[in-house]
C-alpha positions in Angstrom: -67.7 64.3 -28.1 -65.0 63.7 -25.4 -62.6 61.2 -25.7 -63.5 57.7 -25.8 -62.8 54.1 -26.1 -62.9 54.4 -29.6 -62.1 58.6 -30.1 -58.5 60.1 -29.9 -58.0 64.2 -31.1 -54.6 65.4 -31.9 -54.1 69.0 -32.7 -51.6 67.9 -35.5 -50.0 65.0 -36.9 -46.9 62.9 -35.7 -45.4 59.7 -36.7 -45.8 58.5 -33.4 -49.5 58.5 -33.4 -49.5 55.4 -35.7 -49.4 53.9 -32.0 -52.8 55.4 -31.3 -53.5 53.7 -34.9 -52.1 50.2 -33.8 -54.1 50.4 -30.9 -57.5 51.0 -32.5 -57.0 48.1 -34.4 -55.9 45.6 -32.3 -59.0 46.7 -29.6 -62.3 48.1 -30.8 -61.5 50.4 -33.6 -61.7 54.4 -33.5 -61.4 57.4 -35.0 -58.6 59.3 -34.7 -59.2 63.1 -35.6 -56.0 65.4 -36.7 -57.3 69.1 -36.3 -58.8 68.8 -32.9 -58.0 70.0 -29.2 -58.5 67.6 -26.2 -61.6 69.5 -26.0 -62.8 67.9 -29.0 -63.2 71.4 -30.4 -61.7 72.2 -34.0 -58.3 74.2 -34.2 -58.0 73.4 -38.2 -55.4 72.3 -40.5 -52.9 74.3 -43.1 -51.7 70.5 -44.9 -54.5 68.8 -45.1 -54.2 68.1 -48.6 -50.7 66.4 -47.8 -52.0 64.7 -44.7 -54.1 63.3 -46.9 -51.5 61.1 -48.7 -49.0 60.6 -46.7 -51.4 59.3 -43.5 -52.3 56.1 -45.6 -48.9 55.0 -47.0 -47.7 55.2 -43.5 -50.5 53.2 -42.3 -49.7 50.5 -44.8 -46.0 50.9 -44.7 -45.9 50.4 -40.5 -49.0 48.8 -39.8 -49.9 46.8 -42.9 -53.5 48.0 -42.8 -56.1 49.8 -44.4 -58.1 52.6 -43.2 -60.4 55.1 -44.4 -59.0 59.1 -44.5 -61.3 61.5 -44.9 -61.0 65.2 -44.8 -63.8 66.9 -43.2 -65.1 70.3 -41.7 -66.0 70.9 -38.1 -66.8 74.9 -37.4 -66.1 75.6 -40.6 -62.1 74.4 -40.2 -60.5 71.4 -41.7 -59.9 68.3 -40.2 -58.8 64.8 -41.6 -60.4 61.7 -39.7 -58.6 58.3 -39.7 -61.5 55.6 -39.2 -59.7 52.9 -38.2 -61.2 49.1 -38.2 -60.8 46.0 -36.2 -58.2 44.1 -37.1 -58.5 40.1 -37.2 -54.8 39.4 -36.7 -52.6 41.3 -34.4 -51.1 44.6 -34.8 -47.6 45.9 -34.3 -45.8 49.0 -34.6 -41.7 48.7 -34.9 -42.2 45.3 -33.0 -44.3 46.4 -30.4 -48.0 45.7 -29.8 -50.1 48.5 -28.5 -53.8 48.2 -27.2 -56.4 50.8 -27.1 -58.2 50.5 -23.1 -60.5 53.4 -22.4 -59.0 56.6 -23.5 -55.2 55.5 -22.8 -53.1 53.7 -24.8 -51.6 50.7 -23.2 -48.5 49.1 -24.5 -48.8 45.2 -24.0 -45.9 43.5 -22.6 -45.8 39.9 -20.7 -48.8 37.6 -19.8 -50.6 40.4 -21.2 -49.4 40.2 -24.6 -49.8 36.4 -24.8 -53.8 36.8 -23.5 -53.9 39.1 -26.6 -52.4 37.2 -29.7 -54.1 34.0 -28.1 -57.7 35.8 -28.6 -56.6 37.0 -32.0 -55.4 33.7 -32.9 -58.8 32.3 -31.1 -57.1 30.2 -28.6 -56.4 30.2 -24.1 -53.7 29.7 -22.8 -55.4 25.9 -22.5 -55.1 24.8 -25.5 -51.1 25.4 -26.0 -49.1 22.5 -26.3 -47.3 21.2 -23.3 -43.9 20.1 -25.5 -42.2 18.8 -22.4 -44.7 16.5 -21.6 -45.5 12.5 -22.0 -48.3 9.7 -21.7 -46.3 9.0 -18.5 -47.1 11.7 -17.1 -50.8 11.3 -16.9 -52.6 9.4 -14.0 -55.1 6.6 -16.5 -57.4 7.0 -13.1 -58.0 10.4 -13.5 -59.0 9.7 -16.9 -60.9 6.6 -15.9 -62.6 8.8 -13.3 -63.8 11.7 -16.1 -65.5 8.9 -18.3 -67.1 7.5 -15.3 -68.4 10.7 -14.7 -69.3 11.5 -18.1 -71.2 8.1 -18.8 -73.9 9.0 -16.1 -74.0 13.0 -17.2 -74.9 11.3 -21.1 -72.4 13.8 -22.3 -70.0 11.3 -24.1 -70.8 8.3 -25.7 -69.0 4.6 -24.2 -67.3 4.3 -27.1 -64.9 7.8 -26.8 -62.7 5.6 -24.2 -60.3 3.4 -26.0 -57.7 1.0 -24.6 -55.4 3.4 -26.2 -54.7 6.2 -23.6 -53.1 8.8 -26.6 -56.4 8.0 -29.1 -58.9 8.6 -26.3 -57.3 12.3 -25.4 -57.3 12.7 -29.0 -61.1 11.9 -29.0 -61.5 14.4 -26.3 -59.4 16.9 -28.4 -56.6 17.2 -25.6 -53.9 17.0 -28.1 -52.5 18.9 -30.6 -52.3 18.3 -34.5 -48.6 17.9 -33.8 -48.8 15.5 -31.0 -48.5 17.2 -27.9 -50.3 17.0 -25.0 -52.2 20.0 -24.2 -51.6 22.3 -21.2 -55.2 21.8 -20.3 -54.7 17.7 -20.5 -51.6 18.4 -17.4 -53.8 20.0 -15.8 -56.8 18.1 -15.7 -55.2 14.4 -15.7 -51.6 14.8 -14.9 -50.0 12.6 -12.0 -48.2 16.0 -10.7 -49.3 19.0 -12.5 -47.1 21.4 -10.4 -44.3 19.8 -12.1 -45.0 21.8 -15.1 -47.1 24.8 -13.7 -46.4 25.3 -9.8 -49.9 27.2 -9.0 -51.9 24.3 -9.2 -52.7 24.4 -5.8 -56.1 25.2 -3.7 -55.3 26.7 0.1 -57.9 26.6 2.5 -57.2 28.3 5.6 -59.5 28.6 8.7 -59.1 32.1 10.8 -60.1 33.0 13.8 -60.3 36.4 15.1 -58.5 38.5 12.1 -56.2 37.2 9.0 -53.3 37.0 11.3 -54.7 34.4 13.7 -54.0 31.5 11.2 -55.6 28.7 13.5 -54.8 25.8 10.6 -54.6 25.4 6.7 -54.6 22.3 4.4 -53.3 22.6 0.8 -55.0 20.7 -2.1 -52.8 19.6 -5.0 -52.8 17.0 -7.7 -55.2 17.1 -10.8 -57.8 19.7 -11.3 -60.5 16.8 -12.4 -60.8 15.7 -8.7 -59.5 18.8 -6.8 -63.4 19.8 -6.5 -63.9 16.4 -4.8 -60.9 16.5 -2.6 -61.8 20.4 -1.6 -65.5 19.4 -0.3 -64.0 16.1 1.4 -61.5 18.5 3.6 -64.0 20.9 3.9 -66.7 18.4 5.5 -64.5 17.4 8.0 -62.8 20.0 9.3 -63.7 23.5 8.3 -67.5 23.2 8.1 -70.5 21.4 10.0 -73.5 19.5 9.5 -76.3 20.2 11.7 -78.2 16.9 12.3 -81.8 17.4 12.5 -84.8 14.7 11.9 -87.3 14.6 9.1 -90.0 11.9 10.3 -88.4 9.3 11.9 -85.1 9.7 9.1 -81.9 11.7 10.6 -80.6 14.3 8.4 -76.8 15.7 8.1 -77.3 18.6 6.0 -74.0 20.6 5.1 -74.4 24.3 6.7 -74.1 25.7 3.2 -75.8 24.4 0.3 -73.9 21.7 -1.0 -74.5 22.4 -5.3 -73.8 26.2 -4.9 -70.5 25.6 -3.0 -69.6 22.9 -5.1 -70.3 25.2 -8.1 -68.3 28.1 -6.9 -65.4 25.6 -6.5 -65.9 24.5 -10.1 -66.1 28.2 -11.4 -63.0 29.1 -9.1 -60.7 25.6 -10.9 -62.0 26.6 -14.4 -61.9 30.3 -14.6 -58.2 30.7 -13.0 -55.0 32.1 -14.1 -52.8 29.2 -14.2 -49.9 31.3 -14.5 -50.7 33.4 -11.6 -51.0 32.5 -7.6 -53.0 29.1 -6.3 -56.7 29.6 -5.6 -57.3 30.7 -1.7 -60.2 29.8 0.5 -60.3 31.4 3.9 -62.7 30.5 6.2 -63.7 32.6 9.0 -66.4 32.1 11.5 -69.6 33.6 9.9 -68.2 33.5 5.9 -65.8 32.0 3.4 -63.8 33.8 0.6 -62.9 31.9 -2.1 -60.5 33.9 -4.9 -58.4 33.0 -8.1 -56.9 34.9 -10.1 -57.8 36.0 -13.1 -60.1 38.3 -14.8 -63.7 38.8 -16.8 -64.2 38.5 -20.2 -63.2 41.9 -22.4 -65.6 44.7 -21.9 -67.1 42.4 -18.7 -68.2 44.0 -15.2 -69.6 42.1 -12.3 -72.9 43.3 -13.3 -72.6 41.1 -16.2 -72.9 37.8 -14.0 -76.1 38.9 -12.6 -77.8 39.3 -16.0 -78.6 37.0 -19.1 -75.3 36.5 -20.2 -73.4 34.0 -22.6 -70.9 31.6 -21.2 -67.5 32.7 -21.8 -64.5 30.4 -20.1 -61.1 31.7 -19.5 -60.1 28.1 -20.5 -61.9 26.6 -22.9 -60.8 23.3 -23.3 -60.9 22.7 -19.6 -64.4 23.7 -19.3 -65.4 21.9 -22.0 -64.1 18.5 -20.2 -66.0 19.7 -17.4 -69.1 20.3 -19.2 -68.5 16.3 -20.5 -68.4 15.4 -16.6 -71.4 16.9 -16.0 -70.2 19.0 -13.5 -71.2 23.0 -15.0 -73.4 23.8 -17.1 -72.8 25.5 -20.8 -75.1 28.4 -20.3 -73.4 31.1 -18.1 -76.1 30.1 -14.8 -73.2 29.3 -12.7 -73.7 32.4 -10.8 -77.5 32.1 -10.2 -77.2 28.9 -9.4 -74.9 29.8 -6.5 -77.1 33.1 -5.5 -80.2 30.6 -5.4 -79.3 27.9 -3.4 -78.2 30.4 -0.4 -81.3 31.7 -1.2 -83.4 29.0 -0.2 -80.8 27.7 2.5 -82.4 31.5 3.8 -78.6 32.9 3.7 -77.3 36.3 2.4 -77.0 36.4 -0.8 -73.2 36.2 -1.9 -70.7 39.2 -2.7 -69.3 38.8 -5.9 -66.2 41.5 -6.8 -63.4 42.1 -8.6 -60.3 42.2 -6.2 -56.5 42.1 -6.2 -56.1 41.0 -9.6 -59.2 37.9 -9.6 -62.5 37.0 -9.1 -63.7 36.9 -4.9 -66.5 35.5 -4.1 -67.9 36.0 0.2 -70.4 33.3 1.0 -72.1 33.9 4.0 -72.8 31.2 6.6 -75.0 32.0 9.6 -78.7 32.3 8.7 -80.5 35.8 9.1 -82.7 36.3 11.9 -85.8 36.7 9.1 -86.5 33.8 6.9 -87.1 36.6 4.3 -85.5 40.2 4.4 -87.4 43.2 3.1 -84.9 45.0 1.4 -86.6 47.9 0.0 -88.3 48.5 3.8 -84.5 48.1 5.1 -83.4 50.7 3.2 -86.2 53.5 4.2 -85.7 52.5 7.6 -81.9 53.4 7.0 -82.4 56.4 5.1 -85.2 57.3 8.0 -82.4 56.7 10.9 -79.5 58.1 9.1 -81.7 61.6 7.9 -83.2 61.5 11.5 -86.4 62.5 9.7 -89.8 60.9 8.9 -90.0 59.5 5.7 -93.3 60.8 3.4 -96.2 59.1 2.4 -95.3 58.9 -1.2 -91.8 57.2 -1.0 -94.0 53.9 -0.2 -94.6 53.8 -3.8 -90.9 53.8 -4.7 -88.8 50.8 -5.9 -86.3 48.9 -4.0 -84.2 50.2 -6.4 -85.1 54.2 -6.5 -84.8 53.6 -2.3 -80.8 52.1 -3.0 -80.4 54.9 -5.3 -81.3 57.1 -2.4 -79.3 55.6 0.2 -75.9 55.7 -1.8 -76.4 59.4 -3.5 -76.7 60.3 0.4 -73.3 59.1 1.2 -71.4 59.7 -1.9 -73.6 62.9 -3.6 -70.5 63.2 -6.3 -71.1 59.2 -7.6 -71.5 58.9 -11.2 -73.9 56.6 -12.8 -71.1 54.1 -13.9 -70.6 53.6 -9.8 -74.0 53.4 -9.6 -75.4 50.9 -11.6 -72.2 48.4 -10.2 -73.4 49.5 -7.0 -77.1 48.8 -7.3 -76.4 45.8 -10.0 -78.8 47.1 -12.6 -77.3 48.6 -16.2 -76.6 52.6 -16.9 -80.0 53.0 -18.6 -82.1 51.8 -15.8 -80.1 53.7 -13.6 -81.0 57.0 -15.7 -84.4 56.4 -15.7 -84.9 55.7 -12.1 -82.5 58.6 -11.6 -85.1 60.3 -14.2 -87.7 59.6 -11.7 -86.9 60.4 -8.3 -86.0 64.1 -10.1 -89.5 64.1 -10.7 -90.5 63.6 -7.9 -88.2 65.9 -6.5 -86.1 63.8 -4.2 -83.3 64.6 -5.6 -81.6 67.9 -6.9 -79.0 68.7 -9.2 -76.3 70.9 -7.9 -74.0 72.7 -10.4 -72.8 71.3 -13.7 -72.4 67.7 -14.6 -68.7 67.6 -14.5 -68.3 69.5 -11.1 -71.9 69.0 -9.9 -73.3 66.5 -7.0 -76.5 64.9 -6.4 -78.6 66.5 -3.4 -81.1 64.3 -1.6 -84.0 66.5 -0.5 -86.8 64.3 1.2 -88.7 67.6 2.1 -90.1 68.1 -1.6 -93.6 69.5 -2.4 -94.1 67.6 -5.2 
């Protein structure tokens, strides 16, 4: 086996690879092997017997843990593996927290660091106490507005708002057992949020030609329980349109987008961001918006994730929850279908979801496409069939849409590994190696030298 997520091989032993140990416990767990090249092949021991007690007390002595040692044979040489577990609490090593990510070892420092003992302690960022913070500082009509909302959503009962502003954010579990207001209760109901965290701001910018022609911009500030409102009221009347057309004798001022999956991408954009990073950024261009804030997936997450059945899994947990009260998301994890199936039936492209600059970007497109439906599996022979300059075969009909994607990008990027591919096409690793499987049988594609160094050749010419 090559290294891993969760495999490390050392040739010998050092102190310093307690780090390696530190990290295995405070990510995934591993095995660290002593005995073993890089290549994962054996190179044996001559103190293996020592290894064998000294490697624990050192574990316990630095790292306060318990692990299992065992002393094994791999090509008939010794080797002692340290099977390291997941540790529930955090993990240090001379005061310094290390994190196993892929097959590096990353030492946590900053905003990092406090993401990391918040999850072990099972808390966000949320849910810390704001200790400079007062009653006065929060707007009672911000408040007033949640339980209106949350009345009508049947998500709170009438009898969770009390005269008493401190007991009815204690109902909503907005302060701490020792008093304090919550960061999340600033955020969502304070009169002037920036006065304790200076991000809390939503630019909208509308460009013209290219990013530098900045034609105008409006900045949203103020509490995040209304900022969705106040984005959508700015956005109606001067960034957007609403076509008016008739139904019977009734005249109708639709929004050019649809209105709910907007709205939610708004809502996901106010709820999932980094509060200590940069304010969330809408630019609006003449045929699409980008919406980003910063911030990142859940652990172990890719944007193939969102497209799948998936759990939900906030950033900020307390503020969603308040949300989920209002009735504005759901608790489920649909906010991203819900998006992709409203531009559906508004008959616009589907939305580009990626990972950029350090957040979550989101492209929603805004002129319709010429088709009310688009063929995407004939779009792509027709591409392949241009791009080859050759006529496609009979057989290829039968294909799926995705076997014809798969196609398309091995044909510009031959050397793309199935990782790429399965974020590229948006289905997992194993479908990808079975469709894979299939076009080989088929013989439409070749493989060309070894899987390290090798490439993918598209051959559309087959006999099979």
């Amino acid at each position: 086996m090559s290294e891993s997520q969760n495999i490390e091989y050392k040739q010998s032993w050092r102190d310093e690879y307690l780090k390696w140990i530190c990290g295995f416990a405070n990510a995934q767990g591993g095995k660290l092997y002593i005995g073993m090249n890089d290549q994962g092949e054996a190179v044996g021991l001559i103190n293996s017997k020592r290894l064998l007690e000294d490697i624990p007390n050192k574990i316990v002595n630095y790292l306060g843990i318990v692990t299992d040692i065992n002393l094994i044979e791999v090509d008939e040489k010794e080797v002692v593996e340290i099977d390291v577990p997941v540790s529930s609490v955090p993990i240090s090593f001379r005061g310094t927290y290390y994190y196993r990510s892929g097959a590096t070892l990353q030492e946590l420092r900053g905003t990092a660091l406090q993401r990391f003992l918040l999850k072990k302690l099972g808390k966000t960022w949320d849910d810390l106490p704001c200790i400079h913070a007062t009653l006065d500082d929060i707007d009672t009509a911000a408040v007033d507005y949640f339980f209106q909302k949350a009345y009508i959503s049947k998500r709170v009962s009438e009898d969770t708002r009390n005269e008493d502003l401190r007991l009815s954010l204690e109902n909503l579990d907005l302060i701490t057992d020792d008093g304090y207001l919550k960061n999340a209760t600033l955020l969502l109901f304070g009169k002037r949020p920036t006065k304790f965290f200076p991000s809390v701001e939503f630019k909208i910018g509308r460009f013209g030609k290219d990013d530098a022609d900045l034609i105008f911009q409006d900045i949203i500030t103020g509490n995040i329980i209304q900022m969705a409102d106040k984005v959508m009221d700015v956005l109606k009347s001067k960034y957007l349109v609403s076509p008016i057309h008739y139904e019977g004798l009734q005249r109708v001022e639709a929004l050019e987008l649809p209105e709910d999956s907007l709205r939610e991408a708004i809502f996901n954009a106010i709820i999932h961001k980094d509060y200590t990073g940069a304010a969330i950024q809408l630019s609006v261009y003449n045929d699409r918006l980008i919406l980003w804030n910063e911030g990142s997936l859940p652990e172990g997450w890719d944007i193939k994730h969102l497209f799948e059945k998936h759990p939900s899994k906030p950033t900020n947990k307390t503020i969603a929850t308040i949300f989920f009260k209002a009735g504005f998301i759901e608790a489920w994890g649909r906010g991203i279908s819900k998006i992709t199936n409203g531009f559906a039936r508004a008959n616009l492209k589907e939305p580009i979801f990626e990972e950029a600059f350090g957040g979550i970007m989101v492209t929603l497109f805004r002129k319709k496409e010429e088709k009310a439906k688009i063929n995407a599996k004939e779009d792509l022979k027709e591409d392949l069939k241009r791009d080859l300059k050759e006529d496609l075969k009979e057989d290829l009909k039968e294909l799926s849409a995705n076997q014809i994607k798969i196609l398309s990008i091995l044909k510009d990027n031959p050397s793309i590994t199935q990782r790429e591919l399965s974020n590229k096409v948006g289905i997992n690793e194993k479908n990808i190696r079975n469709n894979m499987s299939v076009l080989k049988e088929k013989g439409y594609i070749i493989r060309v030298g070894g899987r390290k160094v090798g490439y993918w050749k598209v051959d559309l010419d087959n006999e099979n």
